[in-house]
ROLOFI-672624 format. One line per 2 residues: number of its first residue (from 1); their letters; for each residue x, y, z of N, C-alpha, C. Coordinates in steps of 0.1 Angstrom, whole numbers. Example, Ala and Ser with C-alpha at 12.3 -4.5 7.8 and 13.67 -1.06 7.14 Angstrom:
// residues 2
1) AS) 132,-57,78,123,-45,78,132,-33,78; 128,-22,71,137,-11,71,129,0,79 .
END
This chain:
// residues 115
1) XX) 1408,-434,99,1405,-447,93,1400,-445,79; 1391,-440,78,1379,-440,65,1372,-428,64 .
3) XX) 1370,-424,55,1359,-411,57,1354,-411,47; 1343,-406,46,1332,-404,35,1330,-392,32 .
5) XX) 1326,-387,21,1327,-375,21,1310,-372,8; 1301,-367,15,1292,-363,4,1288,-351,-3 .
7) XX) 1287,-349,-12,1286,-333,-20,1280,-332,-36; 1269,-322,-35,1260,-323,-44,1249,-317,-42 .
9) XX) 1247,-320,-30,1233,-312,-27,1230,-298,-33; 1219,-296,-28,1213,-281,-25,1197,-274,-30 .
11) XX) 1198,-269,-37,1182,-264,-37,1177,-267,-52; 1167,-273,-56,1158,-275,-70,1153,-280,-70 .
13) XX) 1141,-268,-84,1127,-271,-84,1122,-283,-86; 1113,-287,-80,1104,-299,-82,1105,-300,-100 .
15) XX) 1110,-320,-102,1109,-320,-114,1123,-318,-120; 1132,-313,-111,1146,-315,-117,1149,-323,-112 .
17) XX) 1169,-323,-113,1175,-334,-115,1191,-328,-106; 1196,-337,-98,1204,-334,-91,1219,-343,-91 .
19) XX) 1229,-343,-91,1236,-355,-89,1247,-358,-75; 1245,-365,-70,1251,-366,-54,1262,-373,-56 .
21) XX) 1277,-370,-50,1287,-378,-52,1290,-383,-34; 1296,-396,-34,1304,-395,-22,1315,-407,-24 .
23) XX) 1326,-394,-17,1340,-401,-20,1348,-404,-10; 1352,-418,-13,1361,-423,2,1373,-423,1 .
25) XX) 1380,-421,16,1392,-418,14,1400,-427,27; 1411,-424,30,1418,-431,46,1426,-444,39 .
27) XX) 1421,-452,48,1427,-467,49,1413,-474,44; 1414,-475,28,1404,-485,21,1411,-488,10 .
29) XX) 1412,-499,8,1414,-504,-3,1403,-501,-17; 1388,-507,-15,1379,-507,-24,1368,-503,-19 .
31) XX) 1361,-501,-24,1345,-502,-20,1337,-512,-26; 1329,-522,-17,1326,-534,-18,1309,-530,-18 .
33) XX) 1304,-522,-13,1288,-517,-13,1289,-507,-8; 1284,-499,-12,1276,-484,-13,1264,-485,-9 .
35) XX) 1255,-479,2,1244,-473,3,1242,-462,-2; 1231,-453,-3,1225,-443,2,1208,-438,10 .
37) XX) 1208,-434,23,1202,-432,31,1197,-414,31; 1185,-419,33,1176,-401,34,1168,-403,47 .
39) XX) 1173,-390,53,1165,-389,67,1159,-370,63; 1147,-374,59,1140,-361,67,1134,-352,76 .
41) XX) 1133,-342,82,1129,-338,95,1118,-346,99; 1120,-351,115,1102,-354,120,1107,-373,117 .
43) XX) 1115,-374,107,1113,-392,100,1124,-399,100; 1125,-407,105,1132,-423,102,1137,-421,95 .
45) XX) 1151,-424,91,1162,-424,83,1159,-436,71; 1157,-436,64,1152,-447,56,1161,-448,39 .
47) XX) 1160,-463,38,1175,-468,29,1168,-461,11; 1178,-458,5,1173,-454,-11,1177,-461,-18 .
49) XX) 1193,-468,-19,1197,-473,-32,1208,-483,-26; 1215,-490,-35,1227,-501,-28,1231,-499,-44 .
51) XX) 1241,-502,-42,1250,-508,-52,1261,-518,-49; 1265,-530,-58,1280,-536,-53,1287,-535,-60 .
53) XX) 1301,-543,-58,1311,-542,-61,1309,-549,-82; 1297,-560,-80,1297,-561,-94,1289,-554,-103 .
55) XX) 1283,-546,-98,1273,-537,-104,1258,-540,-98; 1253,-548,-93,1239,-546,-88,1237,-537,-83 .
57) XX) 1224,-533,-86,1215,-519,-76,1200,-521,-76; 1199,-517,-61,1186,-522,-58,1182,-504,-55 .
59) XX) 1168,-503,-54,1161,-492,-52,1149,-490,-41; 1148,-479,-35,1131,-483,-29,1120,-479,-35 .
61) XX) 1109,-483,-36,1100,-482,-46,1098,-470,-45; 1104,-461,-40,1097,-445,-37,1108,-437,-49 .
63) XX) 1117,-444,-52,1127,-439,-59,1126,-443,-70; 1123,-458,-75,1125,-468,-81,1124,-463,-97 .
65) XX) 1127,-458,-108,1124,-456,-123,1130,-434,-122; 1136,-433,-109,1139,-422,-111,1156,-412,-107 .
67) XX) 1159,-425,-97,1170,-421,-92,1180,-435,-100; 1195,-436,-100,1206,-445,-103,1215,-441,-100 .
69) XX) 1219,-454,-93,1227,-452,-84,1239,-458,-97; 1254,-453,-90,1267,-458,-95,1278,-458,-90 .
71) XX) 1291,-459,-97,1306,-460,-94,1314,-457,-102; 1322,-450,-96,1335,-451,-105,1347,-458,-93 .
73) XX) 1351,-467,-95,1360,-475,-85,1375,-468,-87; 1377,-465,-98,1388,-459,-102,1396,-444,-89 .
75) XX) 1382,-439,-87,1380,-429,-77,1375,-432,-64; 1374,-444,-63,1367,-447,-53,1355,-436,-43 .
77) XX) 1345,-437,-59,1331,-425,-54,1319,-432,-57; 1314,-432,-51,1294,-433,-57,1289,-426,-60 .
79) XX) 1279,-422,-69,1269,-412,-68,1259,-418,-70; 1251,-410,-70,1231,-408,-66,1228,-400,-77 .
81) XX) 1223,-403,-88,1220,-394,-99,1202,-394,-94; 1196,-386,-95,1182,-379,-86,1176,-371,-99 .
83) XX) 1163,-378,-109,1157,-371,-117,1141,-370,-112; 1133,-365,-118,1120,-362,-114,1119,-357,-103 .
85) XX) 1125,-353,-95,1126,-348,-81,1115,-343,-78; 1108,-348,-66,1096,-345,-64,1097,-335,-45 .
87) XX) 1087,-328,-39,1091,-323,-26,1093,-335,-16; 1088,-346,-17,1085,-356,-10,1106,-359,-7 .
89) XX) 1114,-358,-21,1127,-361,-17,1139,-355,-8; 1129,-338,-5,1135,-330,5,1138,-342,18 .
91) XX) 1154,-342,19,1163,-347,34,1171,-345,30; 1184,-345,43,1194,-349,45,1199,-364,34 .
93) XX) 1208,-364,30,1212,-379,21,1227,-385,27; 1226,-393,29,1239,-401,35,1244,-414,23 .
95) XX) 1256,-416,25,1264,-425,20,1268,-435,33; 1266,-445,31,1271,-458,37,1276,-469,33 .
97) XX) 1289,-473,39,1298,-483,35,1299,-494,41; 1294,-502,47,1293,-516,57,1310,-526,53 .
99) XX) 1314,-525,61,1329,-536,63,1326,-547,68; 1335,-557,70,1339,-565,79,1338,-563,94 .
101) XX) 1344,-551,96,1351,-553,107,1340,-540,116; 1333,-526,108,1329,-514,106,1314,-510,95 .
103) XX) 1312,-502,101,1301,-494,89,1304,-475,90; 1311,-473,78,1307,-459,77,1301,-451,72 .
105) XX) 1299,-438,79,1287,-430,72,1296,-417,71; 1287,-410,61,1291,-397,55,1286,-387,64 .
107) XX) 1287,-376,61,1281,-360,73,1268,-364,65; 1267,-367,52,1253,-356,48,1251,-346,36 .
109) XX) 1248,-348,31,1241,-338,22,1230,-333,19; 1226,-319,20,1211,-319,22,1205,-309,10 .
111) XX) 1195,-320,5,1188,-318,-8,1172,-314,-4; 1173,-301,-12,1158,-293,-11,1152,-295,-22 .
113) XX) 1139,-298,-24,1130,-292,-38,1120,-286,-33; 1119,-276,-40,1108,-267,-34,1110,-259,-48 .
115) X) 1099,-251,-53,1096,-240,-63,1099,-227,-53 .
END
């Protein structure tokens, strides 16, 4: 049907800057909203960014003046642009697409900061 695909991750220092992509593919026409979701060990899966189809983006205040979220529709991909990176942002990161009919999620991407 649909797949998500996320990639970007991996290891850097506290205080950098990372960029996460995730790109859909199958039976979609568009993408109408984008999530992204961070679950770290031990914790609740908890929401980071939205975007829609006209450009709104909402943030969680834990993120809020340091991550930006986007699109290229053309490619039908989002990314998660991730600056000031702090250890607190170490998880797993998911992309999520909510349908009509479905909601899909991505495997995952898993972003470390650590020195």
């Amino acid at each position: 049907q649909v797949q998500l695909v996320e990639s970007g991750g991996g290891l850097v220092q506290p205080g950098g800057s990372l960029r996460l992509s995730c790109v859909a593919s199958g039976s979609i026409f568009s993408i109408n909203i984008m999530n992204w979701y961070r679950q770290a060990p031990g914790k609740q899966r908890e929401w980071v960014a939205t975007i829609g189809s006209g450009g709104y983006t909402n943030y969680a205040d834990s993120v809020k003046g340091r991550f930006t979220i986007s699109r290229d529709n053309a490619k039908n991909t989002g990314y998660l642009q991730m600056n000031s990176l702090k250890s607190e942002d170490t998880a797993v990161y998911y992309c999520r697409v909510p349908t009509t009919s479905t909601t899909y999620w991505g495997q995952g991407t898993q972003v470390t900061v650590s020195s």
